[in-house]
C-alpha positions in Angstrom: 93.3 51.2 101.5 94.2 51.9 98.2 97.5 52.0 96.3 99.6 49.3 95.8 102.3 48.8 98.8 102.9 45.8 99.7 104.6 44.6 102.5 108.3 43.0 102.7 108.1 39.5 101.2 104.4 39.1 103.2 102.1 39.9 100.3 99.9 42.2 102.4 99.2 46.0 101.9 101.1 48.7 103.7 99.3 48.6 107.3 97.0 45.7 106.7 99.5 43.0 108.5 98.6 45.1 112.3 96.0 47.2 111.3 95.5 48.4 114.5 98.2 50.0 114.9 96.7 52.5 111.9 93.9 52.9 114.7 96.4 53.6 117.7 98.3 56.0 115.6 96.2 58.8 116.0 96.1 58.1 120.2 100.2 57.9 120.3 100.0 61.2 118.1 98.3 62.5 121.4 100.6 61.2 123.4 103.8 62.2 121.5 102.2 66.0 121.8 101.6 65.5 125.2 97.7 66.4 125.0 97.0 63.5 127.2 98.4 62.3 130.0 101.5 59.7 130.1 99.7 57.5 133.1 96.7 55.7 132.5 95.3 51.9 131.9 96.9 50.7 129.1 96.6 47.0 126.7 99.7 44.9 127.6 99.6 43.7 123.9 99.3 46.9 121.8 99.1 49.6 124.6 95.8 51.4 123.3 94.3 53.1 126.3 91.5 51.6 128.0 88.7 52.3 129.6 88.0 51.1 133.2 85.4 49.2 132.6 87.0 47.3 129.4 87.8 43.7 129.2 88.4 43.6 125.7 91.3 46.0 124.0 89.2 48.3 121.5 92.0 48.6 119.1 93.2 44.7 119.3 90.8 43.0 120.3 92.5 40.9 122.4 91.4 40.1 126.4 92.7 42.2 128.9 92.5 39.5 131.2 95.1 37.2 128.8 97.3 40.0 127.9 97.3 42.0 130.9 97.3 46.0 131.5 100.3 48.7 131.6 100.5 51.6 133.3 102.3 53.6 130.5 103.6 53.2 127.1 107.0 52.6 126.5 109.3 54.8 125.5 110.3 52.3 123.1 106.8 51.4 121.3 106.5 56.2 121.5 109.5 55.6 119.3 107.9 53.2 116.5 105.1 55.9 115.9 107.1 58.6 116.0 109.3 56.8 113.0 106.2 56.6 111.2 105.9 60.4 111.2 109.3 61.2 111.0 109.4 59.2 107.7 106.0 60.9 106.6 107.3 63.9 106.7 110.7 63.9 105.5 108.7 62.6 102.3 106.2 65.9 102.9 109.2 68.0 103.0 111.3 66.8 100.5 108.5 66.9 98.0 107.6 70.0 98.7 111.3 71.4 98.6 111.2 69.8 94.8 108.6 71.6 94.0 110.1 74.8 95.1 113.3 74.0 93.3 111.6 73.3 90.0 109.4 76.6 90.3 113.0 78.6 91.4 114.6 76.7 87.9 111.3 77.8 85.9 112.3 81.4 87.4 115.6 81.8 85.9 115.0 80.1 82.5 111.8 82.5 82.1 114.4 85.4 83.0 117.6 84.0 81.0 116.3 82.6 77.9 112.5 83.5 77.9 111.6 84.8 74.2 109.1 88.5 74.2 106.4 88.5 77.1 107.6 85.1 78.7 111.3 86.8 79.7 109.4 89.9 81.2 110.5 89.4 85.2 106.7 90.2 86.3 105.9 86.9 84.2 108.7 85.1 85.2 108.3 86.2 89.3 104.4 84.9 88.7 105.9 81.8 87.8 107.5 81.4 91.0 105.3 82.7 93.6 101.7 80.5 91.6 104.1 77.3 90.0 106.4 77.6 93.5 103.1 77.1 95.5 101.5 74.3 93.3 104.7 72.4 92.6 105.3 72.5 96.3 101.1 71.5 97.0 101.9 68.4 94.4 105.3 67.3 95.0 104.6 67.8 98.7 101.7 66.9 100.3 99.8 65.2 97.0 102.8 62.8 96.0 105.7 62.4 98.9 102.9 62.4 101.0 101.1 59.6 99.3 104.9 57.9 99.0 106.1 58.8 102.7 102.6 57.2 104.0 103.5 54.0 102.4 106.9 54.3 103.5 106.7 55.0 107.1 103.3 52.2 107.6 105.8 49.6 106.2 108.7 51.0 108.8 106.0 51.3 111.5 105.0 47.9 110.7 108.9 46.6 110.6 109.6 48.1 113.6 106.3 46.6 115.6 106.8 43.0 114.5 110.8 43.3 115.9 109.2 44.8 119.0 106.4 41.7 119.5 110.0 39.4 118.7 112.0 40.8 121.1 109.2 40.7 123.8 107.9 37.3 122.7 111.7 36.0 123.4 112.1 37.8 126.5 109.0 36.4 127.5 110.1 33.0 127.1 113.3 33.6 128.5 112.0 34.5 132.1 109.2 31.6 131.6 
C-alpha cells in the first residue's frame, strides 16, 4: 500500500496490522447492500463466508475447526465496516463540497473584480461549471478520498482490535 499512514503508536501502515479485513471489506460491502444473503457459514474469528467444504478461513487463515463457524455476522462487526465507509465518504464529500466552494469564490471574484475579458460573466460562469467540476474531481475523490481511506482503515482497524478485546475477555469470563 502506498502512502504513509501509520497506525496509532504500532508502527504499521494503515490496514497492514489485520489485513484481512481489507479482503473482507468488499464481502461486508455486499452484505451491508443486501446483495447476498444474511444466513450462511460464516469464520468464528473474522466472519468471512465460507464455503462448505472449507477447513481453512480464506480471508484469515485460521482453522475452522479451532475457531469455529457462525451462522451470521453480527450486527456489531456490520457496524465496523460500515464506519469505514461512513468515514470514506464524509472525506469524499467534504472534498468535493471544497472544491465546489472554491470554484463558486472563483465565480464572484471573476464577476466583481475581474479586469476586461476575465469579468465577462460567460468567462466567469465557465469558471464554475469546468473549475466547479475539477476542483470538486480533486478535492473530492483524488485527495479526501486518498485522506478519508487512511482515515476510515485506521478507524476500521481501531474498532476491530476493541472488538477481538471485548470478545477475548468475554471469552475468558465464561471459561
Amino acid at each position: 500500500m502506498s502512502g504513509g499512514g501509520r497506525a496509532e503508536g504500532r508502527g504499521e501502515r494503515a490496514g497492514e496490522r489485520y489485513p484481512y479485513l481489507e479482503r473482507l471489506q468488499p464481502k461486508m460491502d455486499e452484505r451491508l447492500e443486501r446483495k447476498v444473503p444474511p444466513a450462511g457459514r460464516f469464520c468464528g474469528f473474522c466472519f468471512g463466508r465460507l464455503q462448505p467444504h472449507d477447513t481453512r478461513c480464506p480471508y484469515c487463515e485460521r482453522e475452522v475447526a479451532e475457531v469455529g463457524t457462525a451462522r451470521e455476522v453480527p450486527q456489531e462487526v456490520l457496524r465496523i465496516y460500515w464506519t469505514k465507509r461512513r468515514v470514506e465518504a464524509r472525506w469524499v464529500h467534504a472534498g468535493a463540497m471544497l472544491g465546489l466552494a472554491i470554484a463558486s469564490l472563483l465565480f464572484v471574484v471573476l464577476v466583481v473584480w475581474g479586469p476586461g475579458l476575465l469579468g465577462h460573466p460567460g468567462v466567469a460562469f465557465a469558471v464554475l461549471i469546468g473549475g466547479g467540476y475539477l476542483l470538486a474531481q480533486l478535492f473530492g475523490p483524488i485527495i479526501g478520498g486518498q485522506i478519508g481511506y487512511r482515515r476510515a482503515v485506521r478507524r476500521r482497524d481501531a474498532l476491530w482490535a476493541a472488538y477481538l478485546a471485548r470478545r477475548e475477555a468475554e471469552s475468558e469470563g465464561r471459561g
